[in-house]
C-alpha positions, 0 to 999 in steps of 0.5 A: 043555898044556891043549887049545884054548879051544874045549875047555876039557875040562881045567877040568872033570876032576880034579884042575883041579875041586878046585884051583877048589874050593880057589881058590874058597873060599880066595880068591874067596867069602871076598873076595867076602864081606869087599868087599860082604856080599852078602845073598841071597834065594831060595837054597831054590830051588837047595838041591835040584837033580834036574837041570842047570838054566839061571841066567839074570841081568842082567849089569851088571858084572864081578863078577856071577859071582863073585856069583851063585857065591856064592849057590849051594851047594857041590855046585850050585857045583862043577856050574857053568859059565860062559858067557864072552863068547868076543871078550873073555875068550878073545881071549888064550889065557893070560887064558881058561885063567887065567879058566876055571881060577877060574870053570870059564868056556866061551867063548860066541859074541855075534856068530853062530854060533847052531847051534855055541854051541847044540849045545856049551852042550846037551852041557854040559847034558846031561853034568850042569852047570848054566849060568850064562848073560846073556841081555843079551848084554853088560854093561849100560852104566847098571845097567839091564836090557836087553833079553834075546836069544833064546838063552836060549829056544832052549836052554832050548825045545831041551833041556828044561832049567828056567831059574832067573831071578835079579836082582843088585842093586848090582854095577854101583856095585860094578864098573861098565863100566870100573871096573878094580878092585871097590869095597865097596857093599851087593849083593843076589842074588835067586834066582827058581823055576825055569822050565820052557818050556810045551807051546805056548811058543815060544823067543822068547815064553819069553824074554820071560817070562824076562826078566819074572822077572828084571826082577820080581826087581829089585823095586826101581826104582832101584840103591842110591845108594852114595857116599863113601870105601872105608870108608864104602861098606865099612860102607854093605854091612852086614856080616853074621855068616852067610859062605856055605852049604857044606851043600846 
């Protein structure tokens, strides 16, 4: 029996690590590629990683993981972890193990528990995996950034660990608040130079320059105005000839 979800050690040993490997390239990137063909800028930046880092992005919808996985090489992938909203993905023990099985989540605590979800992401980080981390908190109800919690400086100022802003555009026509099954749309993932906190930064003044890597990255004002039948958004997405990196 796997341990509890506040464990969740199973879904990073073998032989769960290359069933994910499989489940992922067999099923998630290439449904991920064929619904929104999305195009990504600034991989250079995680080609070559030395060390664990932290991916901080905007969280508009559902389908943010499995885009910003898509982004990232093989070996930055499968060195990965997700932090899950631990009131709604772990709230049933069955969709956690089923969730943290696909996208090796961890649960992550929005209502406290600051020191005990600060010590637990560190070990992560200091046992060699990168974490995927939204420091909205929650999704955002219109598309918009919202305003960046703090954690994301804590962790970053308490541990050492660069953070890697990236901005995804689209996901939320994809799968907005509510939307119960993704739909096709043009998607972009922007990937910006990892950051380090600076000598005198506080935690809350490197957040803030977080969250304006983030909001830079977004460039453009608005979120694509995406409308009509599933084929037409399908062919609004643009397909490409290039699927997915496997090489570092």
């Amino acid at each position: 029996m796997p341990p509890p979800p506040s464990d969740l050690g199973w879904a990073r040993v073998e032989p769960v690590r290359s069933i994910r490997y499989l489940i992922q390239r067999v099923l998630l990137l290439p449904f991920t590629e064929a619904m929104v063909h999305p195009k990504i800028e600034g991989r250079e930046w995680v080609r070559e990683l030395e060390r664990p880092v932290i991916f901080a992005a905007n969280h508009s919808s559902h389908a943010d993981t499995s885009l910003i996985l898509h982004s990232l090489t093989d070996t930055a992938r499968d060195r990965t972890v997700v932090a899950a909203a631990a009131d709604y993905w772990f709230k049933h023990p069955i969709l956690g193990n089923i969730v943290s099985l696909f996208l090796n989540t961890f649960p992550f605590s929005r209502t406290g528990g600051a020191q005990a979800q600060l010590h637990s992401s560190s070990q992560l980080l200091k046992s060699g995996w990168n974490l995927v981390l939204f420091p909205e908190g929650s999704r955002s109800p219109d598309g918009r950034i919202q305003e960046f919690k703090p954690g994301v400086g804590h962790l970053a100022k308490e541990t050492g660990t660069p953070v890697v802003p990236m901005h995804i555009r689209g996901a939320y026509q994809v799968m907005p608040r509510g939307q119960k099954l993704p739909l096709p749309g043009p998607v972009r993932v922007r990937i910006g130079k990892p950051m380090t906190v600076q000598t005198a930064e506080g935690s809350r003044e490197f957040t803030a320059r977080v969250e304006q890597a983030v909001r830079t990255l977004a460039a453009e004002a608005t979120q694509p105005d995406v409308q009509g039948t599933w084929v037409e958004r399908w062919r609004a997405s643009k397909p490409r000839e290039l699927l997915y990196e496997s090489e570092n």
